[in-house]
C-alpha positions in Angstrom: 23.5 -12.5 25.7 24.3 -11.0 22.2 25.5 -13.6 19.6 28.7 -13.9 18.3 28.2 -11.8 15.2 25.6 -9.4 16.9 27.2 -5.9 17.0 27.8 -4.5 20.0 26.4 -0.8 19.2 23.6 -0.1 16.7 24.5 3.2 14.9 21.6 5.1 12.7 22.0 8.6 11.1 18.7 10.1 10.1 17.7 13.6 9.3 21.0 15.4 10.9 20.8 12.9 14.1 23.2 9.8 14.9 21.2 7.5 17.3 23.9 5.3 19.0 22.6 2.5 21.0 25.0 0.2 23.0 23.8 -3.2 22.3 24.2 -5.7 24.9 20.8 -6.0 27.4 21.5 -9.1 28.2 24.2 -8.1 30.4 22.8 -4.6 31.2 24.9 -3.1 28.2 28.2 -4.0 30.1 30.9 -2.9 28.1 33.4 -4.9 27.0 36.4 -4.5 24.6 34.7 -5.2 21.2 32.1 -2.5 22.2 34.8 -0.3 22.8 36.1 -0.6 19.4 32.6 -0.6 17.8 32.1 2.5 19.5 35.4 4.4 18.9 34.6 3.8 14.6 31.1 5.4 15.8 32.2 8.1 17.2 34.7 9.0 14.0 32.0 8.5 11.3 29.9 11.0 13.4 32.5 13.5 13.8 33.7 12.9 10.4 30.3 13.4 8.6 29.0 17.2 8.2 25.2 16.3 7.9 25.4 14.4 11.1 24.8 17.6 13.8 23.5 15.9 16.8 24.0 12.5 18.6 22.3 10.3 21.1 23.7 7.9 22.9 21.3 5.0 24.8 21.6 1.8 25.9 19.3 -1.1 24.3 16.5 -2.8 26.1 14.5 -1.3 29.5 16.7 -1.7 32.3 19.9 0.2 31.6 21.7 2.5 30.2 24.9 0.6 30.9 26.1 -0.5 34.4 30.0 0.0 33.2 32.8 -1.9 32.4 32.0 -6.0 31.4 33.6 -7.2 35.4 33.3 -10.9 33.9 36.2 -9.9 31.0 38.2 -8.1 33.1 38.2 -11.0 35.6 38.8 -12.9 32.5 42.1 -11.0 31.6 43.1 -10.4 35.0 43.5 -14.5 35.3 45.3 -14.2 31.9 47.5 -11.9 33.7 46.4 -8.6 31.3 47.8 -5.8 33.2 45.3 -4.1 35.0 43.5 -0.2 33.7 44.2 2.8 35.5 43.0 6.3 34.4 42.2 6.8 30.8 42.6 4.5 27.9 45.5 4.9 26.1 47.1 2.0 24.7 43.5 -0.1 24.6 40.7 -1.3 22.6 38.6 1.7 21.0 41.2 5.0 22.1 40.4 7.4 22.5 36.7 6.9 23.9 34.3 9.4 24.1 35.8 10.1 27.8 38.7 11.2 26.5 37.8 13.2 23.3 38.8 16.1 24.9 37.9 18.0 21.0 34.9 16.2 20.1 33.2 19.0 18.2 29.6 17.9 18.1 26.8 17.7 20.7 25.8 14.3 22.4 22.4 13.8 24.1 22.4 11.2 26.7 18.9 9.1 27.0 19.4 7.7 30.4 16.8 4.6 31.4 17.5 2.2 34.0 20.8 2.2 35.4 23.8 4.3 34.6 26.9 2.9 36.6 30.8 3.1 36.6 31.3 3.5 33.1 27.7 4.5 32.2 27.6 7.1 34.1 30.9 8.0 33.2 29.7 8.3 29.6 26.9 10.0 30.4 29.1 12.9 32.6 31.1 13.1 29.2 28.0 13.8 27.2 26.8 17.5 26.4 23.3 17.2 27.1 21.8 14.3 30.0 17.3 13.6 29.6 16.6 10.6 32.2 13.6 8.8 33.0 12.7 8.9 36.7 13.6 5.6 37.1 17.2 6.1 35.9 19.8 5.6 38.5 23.4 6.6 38.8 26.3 5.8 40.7 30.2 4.7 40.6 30.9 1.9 42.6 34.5 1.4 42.0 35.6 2.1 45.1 33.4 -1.3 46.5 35.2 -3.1 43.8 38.6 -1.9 44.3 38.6 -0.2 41.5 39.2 3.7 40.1 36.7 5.3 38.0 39.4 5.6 35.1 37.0 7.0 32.7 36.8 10.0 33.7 34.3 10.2 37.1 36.6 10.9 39.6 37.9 14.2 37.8 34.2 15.2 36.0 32.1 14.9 38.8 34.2 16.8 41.0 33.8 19.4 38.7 30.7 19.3 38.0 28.9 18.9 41.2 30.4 20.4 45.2 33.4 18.6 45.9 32.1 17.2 49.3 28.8 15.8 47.4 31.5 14.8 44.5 33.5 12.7 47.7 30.5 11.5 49.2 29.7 9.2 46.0 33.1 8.6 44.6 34.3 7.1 48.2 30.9 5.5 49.0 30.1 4.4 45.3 26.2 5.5 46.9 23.6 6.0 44.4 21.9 8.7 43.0 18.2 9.1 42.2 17.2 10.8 38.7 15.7 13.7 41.3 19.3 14.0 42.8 21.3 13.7 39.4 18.5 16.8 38.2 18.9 18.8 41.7 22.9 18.9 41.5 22.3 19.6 37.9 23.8 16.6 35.9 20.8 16.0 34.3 19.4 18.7 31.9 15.8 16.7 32.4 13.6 14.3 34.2 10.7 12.9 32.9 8.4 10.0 33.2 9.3 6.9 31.1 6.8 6.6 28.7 7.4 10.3 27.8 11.3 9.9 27.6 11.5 9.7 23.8 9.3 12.7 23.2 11.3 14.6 25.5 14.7 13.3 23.9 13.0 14.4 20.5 12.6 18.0 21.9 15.9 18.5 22.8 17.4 16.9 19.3 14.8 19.3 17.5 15.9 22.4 19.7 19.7 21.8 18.9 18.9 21.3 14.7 17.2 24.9 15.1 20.8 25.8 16.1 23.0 26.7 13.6 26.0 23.6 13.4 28.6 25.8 13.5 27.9 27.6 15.8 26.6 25.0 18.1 30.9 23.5 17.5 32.2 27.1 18.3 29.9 27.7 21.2 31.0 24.1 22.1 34.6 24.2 21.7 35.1 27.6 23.7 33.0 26.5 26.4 35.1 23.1 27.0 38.2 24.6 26.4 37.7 27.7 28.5 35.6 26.1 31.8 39.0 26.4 33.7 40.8 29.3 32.4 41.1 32.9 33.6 38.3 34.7 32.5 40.3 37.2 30.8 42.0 34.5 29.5 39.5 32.9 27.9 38.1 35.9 26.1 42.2 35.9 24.1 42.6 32.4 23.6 42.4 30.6 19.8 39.6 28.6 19.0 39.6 26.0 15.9 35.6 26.7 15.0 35.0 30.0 15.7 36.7 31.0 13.3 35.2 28.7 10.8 31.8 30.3 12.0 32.8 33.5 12.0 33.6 33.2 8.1 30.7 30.8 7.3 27.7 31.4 5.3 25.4 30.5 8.4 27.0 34.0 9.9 25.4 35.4 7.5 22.6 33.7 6.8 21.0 33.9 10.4 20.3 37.9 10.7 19.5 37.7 7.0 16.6 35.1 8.1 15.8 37.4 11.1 15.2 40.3 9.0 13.4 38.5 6.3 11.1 37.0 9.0 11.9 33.1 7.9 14.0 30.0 9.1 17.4 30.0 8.4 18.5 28.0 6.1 21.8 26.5 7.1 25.0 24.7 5.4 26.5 23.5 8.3 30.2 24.8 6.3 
């Protein structure tokens, strides 16, 4: 198990990518409330920081991504007579999480290995962009625990998959293969192991050929529009289109095209 002083997520930024790796293999990268604080100061630097333009999240060592919420702490608390979580995490350790940054401008890659439970796959719903392994496994159990998905499952994957497939997992807490997760199209990718970083590495270069700004516009309007009228959608306000619309980088990318180069973006 990690020591004392060993932080819970290791965060790197190099060459326009934040690799954020949740640091606890001992335990499966259960996640626990120091995590959750570890990771909420992640997840501001990356938003925060204009060369940062893409972000993968994985869990350290080779059996999981993260199997959920640390069940030995909350026992813990619950004997301590902590009130128990519902939906969301208002109020705790590390809010908002990345379940509930609803405005969270920039892309995140998940690189699912091993197992992604309760509030791994949770995380991994929230993420943009899902490349798993074949031996990756998801699946929220809550329900065999007495428990609520409260980051987030019961509502995403309802959206994002057929309700009555959605039902069959959230009141079963079943799992689902990496073939599954790829057929009801949670997963952008499946690939053998040993070829999971290369692949990861293809997606992270595709999205730095994107221009930044655009990839937060394109983003933003997709996230905030998934549920509105279409007609709707096409007269609602945006925060970065705008911002793109006036950037250079609007101009710079038909001034490549024409010029027959690579743009050469600011990302401002």
């Amino acid at each position: 198990m990690n020591g004392g002083d060993e932080p819970r997520v290791r965060y790197e930024k190099k060459a326009h990518v934040a690799r954020i790796t949740l640091n606890r293999p001992a335990v499966l990268n259960a996640m626990d409330l120091r995590m959750h604080e570890e990771l909420a100061a992640v997840w501001d630097d990356v938003e925060a920081d204009d060369e940062v333009r893409v972000a993968v999240l994985t869990g350290a060592g080779d059996r999981a991504f993260s199997v959920g919420q640390d069940l030995r702490e909350r026992a813990r608390l619950d004997a301590e007579g902590v009130p128990r979580t519902t939906f969301g995490s208002r109020g705790l350790p590390g809010w908002p999480r990345l379940t509930e940054r609803f405005r969270f401008s920039k892309p995140v890659l998940a690189r699912v290995d091993g197992y992604a439970l309760g509030g791994g796959f949770e995380l991994a719903l929230a993420c943009d962009l899902v490349v798993a392994s074949d031996r990756a496994v998801f699946a929220l159990p809550e329900a065999q625990l007495g428990l609520v998905p409260g980051a987030g499952g019961a509502f995403r994957l309802a959206r994002q998959v057929p309700l009555k497939t959605a039902m069959g997992y959230l009141l079963t807490g079943r799992r689902m293969s990496a073939d599954e997760a790829l057929r009801f199209g949670l997963v952008n990718q499946v690939v053998p192991r040993e070829d999971l970083d290369d692949c990861v590495t293809e997606w992270t270069e595709a999205l730095l050929r994107s221009a930044p700004l655009a990839v937060r516009a394109i983003k933003e309007a997709v996230m905030r529009s998934v549920d509105m009228p279409l007609e709707e959608a096409f007269s609602a306000s945006y925060d970065w289109e705008p911002r793109r619309q006036q950037s250079a980088d609007a101009i710079e990318g038909p001034l490549a095209f024409a010029e027959r180069r690579p743009p050469r973006w600011r990302g401002r």
